[in-house]
C-alpha positions as CSV (number, residue, x, y, z in Angstrom):
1,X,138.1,77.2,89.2
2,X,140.3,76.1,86.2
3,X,139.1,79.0,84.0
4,X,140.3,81.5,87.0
5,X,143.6,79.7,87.0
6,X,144.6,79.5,83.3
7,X,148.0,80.8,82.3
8,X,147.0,82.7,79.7
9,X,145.4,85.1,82.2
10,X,148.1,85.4,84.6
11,X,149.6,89.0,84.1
12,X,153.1,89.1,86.0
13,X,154.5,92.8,87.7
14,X,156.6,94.5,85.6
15,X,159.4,94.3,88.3
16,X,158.6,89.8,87.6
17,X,158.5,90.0,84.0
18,X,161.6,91.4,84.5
19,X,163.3,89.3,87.0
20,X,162.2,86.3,84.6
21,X,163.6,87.3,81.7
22,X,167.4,87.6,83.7
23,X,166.5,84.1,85.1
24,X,165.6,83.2,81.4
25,X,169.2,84.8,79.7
26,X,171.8,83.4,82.3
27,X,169.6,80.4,82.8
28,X,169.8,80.5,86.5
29,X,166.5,79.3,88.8
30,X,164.2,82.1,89.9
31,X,163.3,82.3,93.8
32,X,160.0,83.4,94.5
33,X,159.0,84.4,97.7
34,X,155.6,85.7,99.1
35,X,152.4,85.6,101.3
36,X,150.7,82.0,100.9
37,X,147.8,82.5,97.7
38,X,149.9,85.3,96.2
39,X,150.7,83.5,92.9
40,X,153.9,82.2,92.8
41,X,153.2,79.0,91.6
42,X,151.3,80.1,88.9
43,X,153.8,82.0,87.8
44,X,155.9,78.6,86.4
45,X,152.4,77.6,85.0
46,X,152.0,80.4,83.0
47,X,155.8,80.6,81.4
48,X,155.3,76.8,80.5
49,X,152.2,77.8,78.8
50,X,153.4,81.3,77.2
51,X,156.7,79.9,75.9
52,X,154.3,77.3,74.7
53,X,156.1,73.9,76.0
54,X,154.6,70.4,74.8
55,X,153.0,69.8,78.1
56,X,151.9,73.6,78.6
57,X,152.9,72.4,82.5
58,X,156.1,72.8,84.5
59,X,157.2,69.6,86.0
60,X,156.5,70.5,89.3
61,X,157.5,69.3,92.8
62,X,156.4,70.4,96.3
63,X,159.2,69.8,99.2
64,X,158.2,68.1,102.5
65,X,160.3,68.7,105.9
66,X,162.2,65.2,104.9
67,X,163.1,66.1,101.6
68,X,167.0,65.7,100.2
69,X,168.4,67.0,96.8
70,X,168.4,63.5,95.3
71,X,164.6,63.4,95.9
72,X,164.2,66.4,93.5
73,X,165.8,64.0,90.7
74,X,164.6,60.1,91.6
75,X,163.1,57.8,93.9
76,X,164.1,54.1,94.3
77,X,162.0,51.3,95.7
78,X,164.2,49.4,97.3
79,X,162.2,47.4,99.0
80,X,160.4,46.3,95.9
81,X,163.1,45.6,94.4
82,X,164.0,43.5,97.2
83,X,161.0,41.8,97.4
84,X,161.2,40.7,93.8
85,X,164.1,39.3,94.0
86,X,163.1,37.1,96.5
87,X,160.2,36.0,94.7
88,X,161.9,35.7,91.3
89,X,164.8,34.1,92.7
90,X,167.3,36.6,90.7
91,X,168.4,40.4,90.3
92,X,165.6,42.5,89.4
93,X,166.3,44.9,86.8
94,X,167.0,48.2,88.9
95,X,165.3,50.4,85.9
96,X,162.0,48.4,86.7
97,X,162.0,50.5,90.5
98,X,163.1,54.4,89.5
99,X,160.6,56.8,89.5
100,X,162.0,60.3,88.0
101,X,161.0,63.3,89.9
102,X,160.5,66.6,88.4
103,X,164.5,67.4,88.1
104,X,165.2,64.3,86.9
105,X,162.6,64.4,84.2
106,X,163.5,67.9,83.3
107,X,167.2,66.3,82.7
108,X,166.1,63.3,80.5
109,X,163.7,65.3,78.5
110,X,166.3,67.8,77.5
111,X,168.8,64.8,76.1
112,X,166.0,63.5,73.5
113,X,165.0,60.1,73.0
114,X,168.3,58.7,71.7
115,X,170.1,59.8,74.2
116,X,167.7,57.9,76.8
117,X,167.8,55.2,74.9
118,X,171.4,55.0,75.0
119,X,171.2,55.7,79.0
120,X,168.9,52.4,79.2
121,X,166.1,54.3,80.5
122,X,163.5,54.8,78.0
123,X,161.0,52.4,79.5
124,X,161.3,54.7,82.8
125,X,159.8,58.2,81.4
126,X,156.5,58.4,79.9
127,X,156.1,59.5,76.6
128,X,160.1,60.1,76.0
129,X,160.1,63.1,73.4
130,X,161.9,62.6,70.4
131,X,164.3,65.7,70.7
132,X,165.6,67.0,73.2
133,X,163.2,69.7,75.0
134,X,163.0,72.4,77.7
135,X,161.3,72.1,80.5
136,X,160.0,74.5,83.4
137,X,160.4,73.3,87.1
138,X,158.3,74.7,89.6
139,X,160.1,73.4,93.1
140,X,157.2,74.9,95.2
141,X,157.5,75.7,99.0
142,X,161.6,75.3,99.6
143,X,160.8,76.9,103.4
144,X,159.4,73.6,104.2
145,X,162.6,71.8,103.6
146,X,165.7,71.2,106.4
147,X,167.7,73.7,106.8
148,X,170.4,72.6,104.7
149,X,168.2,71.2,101.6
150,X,168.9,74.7,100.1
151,X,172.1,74.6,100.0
152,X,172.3,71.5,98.5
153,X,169.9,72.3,95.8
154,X,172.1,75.4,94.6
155,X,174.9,72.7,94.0
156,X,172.8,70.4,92.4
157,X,171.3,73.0,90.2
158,X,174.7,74.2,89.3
159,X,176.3,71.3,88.1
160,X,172.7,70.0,86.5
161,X,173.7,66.6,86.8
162,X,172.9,63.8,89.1
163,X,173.8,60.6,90.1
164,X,171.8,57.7,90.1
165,X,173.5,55.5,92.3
166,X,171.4,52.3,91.4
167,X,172.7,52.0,87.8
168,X,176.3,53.8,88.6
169,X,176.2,56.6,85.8
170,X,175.7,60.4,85.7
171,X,173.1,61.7,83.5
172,X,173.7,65.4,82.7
173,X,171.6,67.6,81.3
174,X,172.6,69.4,78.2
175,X,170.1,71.9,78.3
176,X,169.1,73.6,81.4
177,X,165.2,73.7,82.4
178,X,163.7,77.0,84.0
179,X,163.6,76.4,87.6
180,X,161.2,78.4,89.5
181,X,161.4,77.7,93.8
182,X,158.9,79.5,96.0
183,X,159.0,80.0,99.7
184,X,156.6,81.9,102.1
């Protein structure tokens, strides 16, 4: 099954190729929409491997019925954290409890490793590269989300920014990722 699936041998539409390479020049987030099986995943897959990004894979993210806007960015554990603080007896260092979600990774990766550094964050992203670098997104199946989760996310992908409310500061993104959202 991997062999049918490799990017190299996904060959878009002309009308898609097309579409991408608007979404590409006024870095804007592609919406794909289509029958479930049609390819629209694959479709961030293959530009992450044809534009030849480190990973040669989007940083993907698939939306549940609960999902919110922050989620696309980080997760806290706040009950971890919680409960080591009771068993350390002190404030546990909130960067020990984010996990960075596909958004938020996207964002990091394109400040570079200084910049991460500087943010106090460089023991929360694997393998932090050492410039900054693009990223694709692939925020696959958006139709599951609540009704106003889109809305949201247009904002949020706007501004390219979030913030992360456990260490009080805004991390910005100085390059913007390729964001491609699918929807049956």
């Amino acid at each position: 099954p991997d062999e049918l699936t490799h990017p190299e041998d996904y060959l878009a539409p002309t009308g898609l190729a097309a579409a991408v390479n608007v979404a590409l020049e006024l870095g804007m987030p592609l919406l794909l929409t289509g029958e479930p099986g049609c390819g629209k995943s694959q479709l961030a897959y293959s530009l992450a491997w044809e534009l030849g990004f480190p990973t040669r894979r989007p940083l993907s993210f698939t939306v549940k019925s609960d999902t919110q806007s922050k989620d696309l960015f980080y997760h806290f554990d706040t009950l971890g954290r919680f409960r080591a603080a009771r068993i350390e007896g002190e404030e546990a260092d909130a960067r020990r409890y984010l996990r960075f979600e596909a958004l938020g990774l996207a964002i990091l990766k394109a400040l570079g490793r200084q910049a991460i550094e500087t943010l106090g964050l460089i023991g929360c992203i694997e393998n932090p590269p050492e410039h900054p670098e693009r990223s694709v997104v692939l925020i696959d199946e958006i139709d599951k989300a609540d009704i106003e989760f889109p809305n949201d996310l247009l904002l949020e992908l706007d501004k390219m920014e979030f913030y992360c409310y456990e260490l009080q500061k805004t991390i910005k993104a100085k390059t913007r990722p390729i964001v491609i959202i699918t929807s049956n």
